[in-house]
N, C-alpha and C positions, 0 to 999 in steps of 0.2 A: 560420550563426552558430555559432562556438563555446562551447562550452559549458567550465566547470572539469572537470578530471580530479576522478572520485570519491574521496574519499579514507576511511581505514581510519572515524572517526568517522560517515557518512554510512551507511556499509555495514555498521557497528553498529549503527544506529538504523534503519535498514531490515531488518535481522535479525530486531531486537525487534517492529516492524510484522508481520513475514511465521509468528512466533507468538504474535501478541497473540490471545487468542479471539474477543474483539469483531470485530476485524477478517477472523479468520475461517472464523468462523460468515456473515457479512456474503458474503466472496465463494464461499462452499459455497452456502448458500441462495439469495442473489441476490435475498432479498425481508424485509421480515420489519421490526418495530422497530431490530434492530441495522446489517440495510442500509440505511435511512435515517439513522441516526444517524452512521455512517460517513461516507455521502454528504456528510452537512451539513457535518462539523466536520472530514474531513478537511486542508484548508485549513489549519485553527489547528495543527494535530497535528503536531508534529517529526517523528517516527517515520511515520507516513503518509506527507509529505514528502517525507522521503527514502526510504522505499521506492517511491514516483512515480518520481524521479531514478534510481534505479538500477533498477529491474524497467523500466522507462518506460511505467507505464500506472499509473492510480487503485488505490489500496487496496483498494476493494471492487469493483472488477471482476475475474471469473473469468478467471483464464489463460486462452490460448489454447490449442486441442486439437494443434496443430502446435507448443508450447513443452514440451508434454511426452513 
């Protein structure tokens, strides 16, 4: 299935996700009040969103050891 090309908007609001604190703190610790809160509301969250769409994993999951 194709997917839209990301565009500059997406990859601004994924920017703001990848240093929101909440967010992470959430995939540093991997536990904690702010990783559940992440977990939950992810969904609702533009910015989580689109950093899903263009990182292509959840907001509070920890990168992978082979992406860095």
């Amino acid at each position: 299935m194709n997917q839209p090309p990301i565009n500059a908007l997406t990859r601004a609001l994924a920017q703001f996700s990848a240093h929101c604190p909440v967010c992470r703190h959430a995939r540093r610790k991997q536990a904690g009040l702010a990783f559940t809160f992440v977990r939950t509301f992810e969904d609702l969250c533009p910015f989580c969103r689109a950093y899903e769409k263009v990182k292509g994993r959840k907001s509070h999951e920890a990168p992978s050891a082979e992406g860095r």
